[in-house]
MOPAC internal coordinates of N, CA, C and O (Angstrom, degrees):
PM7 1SCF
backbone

  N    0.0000 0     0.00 0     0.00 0    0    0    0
  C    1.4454 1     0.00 0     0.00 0    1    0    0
  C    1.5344 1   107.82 1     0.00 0    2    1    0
  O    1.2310 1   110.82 1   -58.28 1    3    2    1
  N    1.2103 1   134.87 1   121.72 1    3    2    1
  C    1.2694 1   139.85 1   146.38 1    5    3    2
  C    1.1366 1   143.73 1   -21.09 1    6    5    3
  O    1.2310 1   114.57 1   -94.07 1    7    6    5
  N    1.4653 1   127.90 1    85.93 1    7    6    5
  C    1.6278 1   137.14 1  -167.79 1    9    7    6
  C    1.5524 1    97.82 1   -38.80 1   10    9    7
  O    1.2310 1   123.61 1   -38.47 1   11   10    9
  N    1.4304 1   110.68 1   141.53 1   11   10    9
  C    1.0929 1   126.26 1   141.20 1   13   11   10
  C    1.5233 1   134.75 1   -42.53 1   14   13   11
  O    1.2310 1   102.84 1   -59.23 1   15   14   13
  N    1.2493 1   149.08 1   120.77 1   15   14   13
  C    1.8912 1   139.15 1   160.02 1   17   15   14
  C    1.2250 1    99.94 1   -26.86 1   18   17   15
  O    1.2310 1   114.41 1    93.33 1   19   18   17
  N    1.1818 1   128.19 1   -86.67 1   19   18   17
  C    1.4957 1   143.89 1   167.49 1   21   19   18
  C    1.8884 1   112.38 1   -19.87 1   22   21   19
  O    1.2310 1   123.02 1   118.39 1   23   22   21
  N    0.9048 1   111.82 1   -61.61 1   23   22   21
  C    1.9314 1   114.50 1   161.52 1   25   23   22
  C    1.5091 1   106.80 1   -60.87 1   26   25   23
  O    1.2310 1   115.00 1   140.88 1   27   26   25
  N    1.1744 1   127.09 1   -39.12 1   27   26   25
  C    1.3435 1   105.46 1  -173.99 1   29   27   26
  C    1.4745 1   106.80 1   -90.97 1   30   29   27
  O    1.2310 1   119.52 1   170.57 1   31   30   29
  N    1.1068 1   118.53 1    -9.43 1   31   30   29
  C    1.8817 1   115.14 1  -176.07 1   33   31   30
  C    1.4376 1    89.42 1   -77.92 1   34   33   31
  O    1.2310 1   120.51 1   127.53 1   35   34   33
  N    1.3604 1   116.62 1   -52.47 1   35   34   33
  C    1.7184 1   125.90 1   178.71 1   37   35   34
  C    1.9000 1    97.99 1   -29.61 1   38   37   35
  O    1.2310 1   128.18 1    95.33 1   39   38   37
  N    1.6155 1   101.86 1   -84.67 1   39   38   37
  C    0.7288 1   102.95 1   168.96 1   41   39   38
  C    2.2879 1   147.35 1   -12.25 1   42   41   39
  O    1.2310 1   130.90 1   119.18 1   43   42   41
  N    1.4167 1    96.57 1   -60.82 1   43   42   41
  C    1.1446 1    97.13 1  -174.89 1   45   43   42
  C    1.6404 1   101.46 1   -82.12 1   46   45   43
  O    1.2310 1   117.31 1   148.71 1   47   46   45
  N    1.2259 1   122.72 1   -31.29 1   47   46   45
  C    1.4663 1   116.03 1   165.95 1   49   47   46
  C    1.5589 1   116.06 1   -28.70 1   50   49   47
  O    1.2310 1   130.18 1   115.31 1   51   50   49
  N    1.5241 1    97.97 1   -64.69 1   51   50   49
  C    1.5114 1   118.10 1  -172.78 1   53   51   50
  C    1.7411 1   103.12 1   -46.65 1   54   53   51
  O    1.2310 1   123.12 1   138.98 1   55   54   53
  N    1.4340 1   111.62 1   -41.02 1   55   54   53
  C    1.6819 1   108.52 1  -178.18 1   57   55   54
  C    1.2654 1   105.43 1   -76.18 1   58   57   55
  O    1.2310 1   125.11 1   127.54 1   59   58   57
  N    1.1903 1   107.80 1   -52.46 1   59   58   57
  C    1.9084 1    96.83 1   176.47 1   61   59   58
  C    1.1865 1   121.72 1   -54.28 1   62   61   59
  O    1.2310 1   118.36 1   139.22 1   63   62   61
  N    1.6118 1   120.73 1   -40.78 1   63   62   61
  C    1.9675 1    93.72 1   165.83 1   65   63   62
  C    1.4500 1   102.92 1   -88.00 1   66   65   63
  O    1.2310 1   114.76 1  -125.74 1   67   66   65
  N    0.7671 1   127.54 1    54.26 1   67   66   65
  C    1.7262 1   116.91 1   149.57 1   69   67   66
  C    1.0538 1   113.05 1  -118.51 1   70   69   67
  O    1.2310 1   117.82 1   153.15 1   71   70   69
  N    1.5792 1   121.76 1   -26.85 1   71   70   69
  C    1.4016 1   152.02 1   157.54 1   73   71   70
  C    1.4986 1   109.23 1   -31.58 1   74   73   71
  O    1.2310 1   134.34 1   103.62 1   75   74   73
  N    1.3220 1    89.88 1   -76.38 1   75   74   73
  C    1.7567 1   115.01 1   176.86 1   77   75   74
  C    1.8028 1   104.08 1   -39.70 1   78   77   75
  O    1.2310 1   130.34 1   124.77 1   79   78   77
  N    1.2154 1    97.65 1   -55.23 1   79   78   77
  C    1.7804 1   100.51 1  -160.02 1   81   79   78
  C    1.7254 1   105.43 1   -83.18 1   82   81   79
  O    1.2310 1   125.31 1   146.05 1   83   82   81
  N    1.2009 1   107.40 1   -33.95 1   83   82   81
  C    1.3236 1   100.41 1   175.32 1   85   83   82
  C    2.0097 1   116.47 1   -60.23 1   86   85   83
  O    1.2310 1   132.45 1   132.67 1   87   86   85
  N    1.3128 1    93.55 1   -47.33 1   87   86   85
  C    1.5279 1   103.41 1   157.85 1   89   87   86
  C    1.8425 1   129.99 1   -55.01 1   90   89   87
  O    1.2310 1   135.90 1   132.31 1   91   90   89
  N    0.6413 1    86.82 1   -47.69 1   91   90   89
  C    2.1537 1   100.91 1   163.40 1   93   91   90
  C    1.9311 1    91.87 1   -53.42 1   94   93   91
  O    1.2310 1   120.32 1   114.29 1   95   94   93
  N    1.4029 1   117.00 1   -65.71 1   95   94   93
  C    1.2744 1   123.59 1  -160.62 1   97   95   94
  C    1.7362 1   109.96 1   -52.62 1   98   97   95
  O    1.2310 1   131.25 1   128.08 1   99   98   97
  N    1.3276 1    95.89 1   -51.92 1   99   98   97
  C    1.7231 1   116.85 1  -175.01 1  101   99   98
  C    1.7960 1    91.35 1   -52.72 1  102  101   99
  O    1.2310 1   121.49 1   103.23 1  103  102  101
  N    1.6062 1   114.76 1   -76.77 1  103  102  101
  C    0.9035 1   132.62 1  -171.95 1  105  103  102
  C    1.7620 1   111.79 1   -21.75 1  106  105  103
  O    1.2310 1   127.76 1   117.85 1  107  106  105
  N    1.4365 1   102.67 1   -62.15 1  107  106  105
  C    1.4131 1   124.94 1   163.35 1  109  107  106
  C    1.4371 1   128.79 1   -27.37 1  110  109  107
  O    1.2310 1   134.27 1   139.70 1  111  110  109
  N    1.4681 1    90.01 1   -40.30 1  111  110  109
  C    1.5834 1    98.77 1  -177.85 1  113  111  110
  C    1.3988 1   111.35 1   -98.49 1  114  113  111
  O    1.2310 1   134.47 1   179.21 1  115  114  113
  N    0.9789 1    89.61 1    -0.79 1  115  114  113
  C    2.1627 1   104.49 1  -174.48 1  117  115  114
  C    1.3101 1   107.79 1    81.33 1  118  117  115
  O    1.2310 1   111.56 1  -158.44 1  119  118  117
  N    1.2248 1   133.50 1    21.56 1  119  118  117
  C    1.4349 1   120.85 1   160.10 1  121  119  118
  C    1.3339 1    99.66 1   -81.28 1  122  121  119
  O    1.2310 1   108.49 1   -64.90 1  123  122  121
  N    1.2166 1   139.13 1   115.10 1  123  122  121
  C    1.5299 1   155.25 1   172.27 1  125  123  122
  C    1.9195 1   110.86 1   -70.92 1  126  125  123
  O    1.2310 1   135.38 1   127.76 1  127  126  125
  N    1.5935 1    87.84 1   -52.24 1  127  126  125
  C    1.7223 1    97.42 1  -172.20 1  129  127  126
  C    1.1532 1   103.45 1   -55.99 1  130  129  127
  O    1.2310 1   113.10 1   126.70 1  131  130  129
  N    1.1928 1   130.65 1   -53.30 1  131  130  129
  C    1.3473 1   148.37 1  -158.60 1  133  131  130
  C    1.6789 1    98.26 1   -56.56 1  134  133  131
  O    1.2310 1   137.53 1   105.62 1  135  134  133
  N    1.4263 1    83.65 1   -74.38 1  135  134  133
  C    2.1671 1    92.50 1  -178.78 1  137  135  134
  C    1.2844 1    97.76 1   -49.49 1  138  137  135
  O    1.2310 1   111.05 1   121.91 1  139  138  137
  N    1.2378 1   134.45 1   -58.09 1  139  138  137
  C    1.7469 1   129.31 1  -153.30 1  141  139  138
  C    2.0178 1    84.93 1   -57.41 1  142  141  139
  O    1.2310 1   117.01 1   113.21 1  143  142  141
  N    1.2167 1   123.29 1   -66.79 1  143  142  141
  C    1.5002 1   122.50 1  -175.00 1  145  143  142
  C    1.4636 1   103.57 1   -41.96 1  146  145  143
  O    1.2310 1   109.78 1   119.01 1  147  146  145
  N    1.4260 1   136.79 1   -60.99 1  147  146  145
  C    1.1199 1   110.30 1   155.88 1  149  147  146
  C    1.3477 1   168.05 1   -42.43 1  150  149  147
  O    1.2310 1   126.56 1   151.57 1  151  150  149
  N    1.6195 1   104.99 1   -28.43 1  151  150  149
  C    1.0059 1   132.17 1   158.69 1  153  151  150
  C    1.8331 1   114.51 1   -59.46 1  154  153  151
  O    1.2310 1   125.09 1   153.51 1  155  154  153
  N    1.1818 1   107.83 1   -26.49 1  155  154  153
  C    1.5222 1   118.03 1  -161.93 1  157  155  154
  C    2.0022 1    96.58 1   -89.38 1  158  157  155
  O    1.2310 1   121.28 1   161.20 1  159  158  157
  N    1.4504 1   115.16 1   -18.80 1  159  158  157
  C    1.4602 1   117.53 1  -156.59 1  161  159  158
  C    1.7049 1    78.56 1  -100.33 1  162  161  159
  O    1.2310 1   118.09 1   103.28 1  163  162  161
  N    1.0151 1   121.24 1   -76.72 1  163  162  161
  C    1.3552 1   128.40 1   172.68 1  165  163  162
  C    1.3039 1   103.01 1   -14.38 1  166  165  163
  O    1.2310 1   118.22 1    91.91 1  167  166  165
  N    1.1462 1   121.00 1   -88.09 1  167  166  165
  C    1.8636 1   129.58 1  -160.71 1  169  167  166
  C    2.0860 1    84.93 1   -44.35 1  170  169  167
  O    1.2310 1   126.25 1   119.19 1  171  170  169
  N    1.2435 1   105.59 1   -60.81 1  171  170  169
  C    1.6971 1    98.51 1  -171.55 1  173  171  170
  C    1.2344 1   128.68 1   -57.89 1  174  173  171
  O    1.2310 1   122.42 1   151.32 1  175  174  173
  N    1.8100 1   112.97 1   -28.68 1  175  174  173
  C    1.4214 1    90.48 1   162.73 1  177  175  174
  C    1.5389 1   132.56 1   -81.49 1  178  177  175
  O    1.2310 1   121.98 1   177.79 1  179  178  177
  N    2.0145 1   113.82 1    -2.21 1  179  178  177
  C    1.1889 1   125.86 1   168.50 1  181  179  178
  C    1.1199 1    95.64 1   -59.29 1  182  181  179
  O    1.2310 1   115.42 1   126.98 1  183  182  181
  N    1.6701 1   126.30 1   -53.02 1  183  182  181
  C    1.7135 1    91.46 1  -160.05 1  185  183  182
  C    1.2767 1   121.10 1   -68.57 1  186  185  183
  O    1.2310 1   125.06 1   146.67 1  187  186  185
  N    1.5351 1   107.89 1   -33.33 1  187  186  185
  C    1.3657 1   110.86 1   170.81 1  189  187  186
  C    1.7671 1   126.60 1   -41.88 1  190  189  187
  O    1.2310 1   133.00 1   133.48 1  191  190  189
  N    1.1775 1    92.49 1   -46.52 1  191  190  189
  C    1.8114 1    90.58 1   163.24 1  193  191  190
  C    1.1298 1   101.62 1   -94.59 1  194  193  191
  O    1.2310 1   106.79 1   -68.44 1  195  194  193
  N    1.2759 1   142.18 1   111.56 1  195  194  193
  C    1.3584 1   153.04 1  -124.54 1  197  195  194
  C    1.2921 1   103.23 1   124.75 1  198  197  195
  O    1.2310 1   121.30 1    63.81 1  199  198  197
  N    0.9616 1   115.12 1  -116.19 1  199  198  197
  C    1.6749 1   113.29 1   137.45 1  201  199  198
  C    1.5717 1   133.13 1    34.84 1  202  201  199
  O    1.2310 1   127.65 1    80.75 1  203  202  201
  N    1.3811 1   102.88 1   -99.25 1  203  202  201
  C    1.3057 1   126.34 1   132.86 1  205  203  202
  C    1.6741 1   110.39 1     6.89 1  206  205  203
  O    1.2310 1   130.71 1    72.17 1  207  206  205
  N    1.1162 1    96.94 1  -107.83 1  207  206  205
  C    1.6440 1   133.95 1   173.66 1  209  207  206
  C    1.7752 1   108.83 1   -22.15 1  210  209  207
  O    1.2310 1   133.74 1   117.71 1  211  210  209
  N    1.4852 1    91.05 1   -62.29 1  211  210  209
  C    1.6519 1    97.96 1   176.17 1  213  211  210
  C    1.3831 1   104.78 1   -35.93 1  214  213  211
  O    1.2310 1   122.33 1    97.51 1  215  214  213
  N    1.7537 1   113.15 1   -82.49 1  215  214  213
  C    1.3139 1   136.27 1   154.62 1  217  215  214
  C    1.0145 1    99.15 1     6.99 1  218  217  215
  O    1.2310 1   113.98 1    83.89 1  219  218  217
  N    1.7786 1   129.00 1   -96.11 1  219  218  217
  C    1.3646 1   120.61 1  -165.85 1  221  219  218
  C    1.4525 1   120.92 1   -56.28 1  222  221  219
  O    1.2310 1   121.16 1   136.86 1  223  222  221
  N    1.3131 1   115.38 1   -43.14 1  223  222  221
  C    1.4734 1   123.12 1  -165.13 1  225  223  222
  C    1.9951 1   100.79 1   -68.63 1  226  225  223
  O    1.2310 1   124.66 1   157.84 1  227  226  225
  N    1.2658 1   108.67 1   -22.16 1  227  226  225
  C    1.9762 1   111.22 1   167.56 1  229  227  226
  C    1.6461 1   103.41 1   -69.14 1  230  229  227
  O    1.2310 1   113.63 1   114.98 1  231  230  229
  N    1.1017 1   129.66 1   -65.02 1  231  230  229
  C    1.3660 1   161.71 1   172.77 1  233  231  230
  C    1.8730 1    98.31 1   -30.39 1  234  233  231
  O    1.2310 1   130.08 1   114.09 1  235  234  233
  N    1.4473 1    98.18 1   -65.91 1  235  234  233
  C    1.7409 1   102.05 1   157.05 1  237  235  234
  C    1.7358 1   144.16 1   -33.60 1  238  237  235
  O    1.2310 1   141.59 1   111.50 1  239  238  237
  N    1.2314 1    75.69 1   -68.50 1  239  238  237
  C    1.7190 1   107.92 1   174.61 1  241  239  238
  C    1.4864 1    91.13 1   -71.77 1  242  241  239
  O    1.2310 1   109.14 1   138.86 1  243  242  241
  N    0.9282 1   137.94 1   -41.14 1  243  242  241
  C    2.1018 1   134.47 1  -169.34 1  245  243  242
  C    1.7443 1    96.94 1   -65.51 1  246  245  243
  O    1.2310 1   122.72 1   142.92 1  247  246  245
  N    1.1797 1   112.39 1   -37.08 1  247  246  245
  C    1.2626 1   117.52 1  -169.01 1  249  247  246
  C    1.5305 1   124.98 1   -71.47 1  250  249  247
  O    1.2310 1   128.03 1   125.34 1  251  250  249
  N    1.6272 1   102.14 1   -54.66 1  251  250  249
  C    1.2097 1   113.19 1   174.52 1  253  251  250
  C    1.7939 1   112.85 1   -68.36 1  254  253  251
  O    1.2310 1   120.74 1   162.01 1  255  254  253
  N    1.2317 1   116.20 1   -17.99 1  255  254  253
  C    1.4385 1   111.87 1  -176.25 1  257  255  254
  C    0.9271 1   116.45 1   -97.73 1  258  257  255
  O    1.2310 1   116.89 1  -167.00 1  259  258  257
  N    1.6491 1   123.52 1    13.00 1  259  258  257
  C    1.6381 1   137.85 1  -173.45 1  261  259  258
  C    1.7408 1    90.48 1   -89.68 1  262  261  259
  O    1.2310 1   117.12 1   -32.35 1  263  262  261
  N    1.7146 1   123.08 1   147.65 1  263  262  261
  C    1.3043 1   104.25 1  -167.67 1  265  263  262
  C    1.8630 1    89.42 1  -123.30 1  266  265  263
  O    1.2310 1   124.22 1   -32.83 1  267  266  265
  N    1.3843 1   109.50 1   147.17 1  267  266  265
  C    1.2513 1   104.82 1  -139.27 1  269  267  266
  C    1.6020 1    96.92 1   -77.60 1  270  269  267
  O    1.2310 1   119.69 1   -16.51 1  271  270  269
  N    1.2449 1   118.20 1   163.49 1  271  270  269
  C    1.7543 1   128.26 1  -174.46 1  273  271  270
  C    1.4547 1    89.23 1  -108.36 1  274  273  271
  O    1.2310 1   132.61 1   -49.82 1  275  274  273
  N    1.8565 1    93.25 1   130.18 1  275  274  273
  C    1.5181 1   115.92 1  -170.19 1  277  275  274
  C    1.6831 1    99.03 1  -104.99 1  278  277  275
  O    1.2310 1   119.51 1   -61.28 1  279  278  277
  N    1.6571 1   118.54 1   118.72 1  279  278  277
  C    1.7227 1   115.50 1   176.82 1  281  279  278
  C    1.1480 1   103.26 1   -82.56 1  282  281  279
  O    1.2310 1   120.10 1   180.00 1  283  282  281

């Protein structure tokens, strides 16, 4: 079955803070490379839901400015 826009923006959120925290964690321990690589997946799946969002929020606005057909 076909993800939803809305499930997958859900979605990539959910990877970017895990992204985020797994990177904090690395960081923590002083692996730097590690966090900086994380840090780099994180920021990308933000833009991707970014993205996303645009997508819906065009998709939105398309909707409401459609003027309704009278039977």
């Amino acid at each position: 079955m076909p993800q939803s826009t809305h499930d997958r923006a859900a979605e990539l959120h959910n990877l970017a803070a895990h992204a985020h925290a797994a990177a904090a964690t690395a960081h923590g321990k002083g692996d730097h490379l590690t966090a900086h690589e994380l840090s780099k997946q994180a920021h990308e799946h933000s833009m991707n839901v970014n993205k996303l969002v645009e997508e819906l929020c065009t998709k939105a606005a398309g909707f409401q400015q459609k003027p309704k057909q009278s039977t």
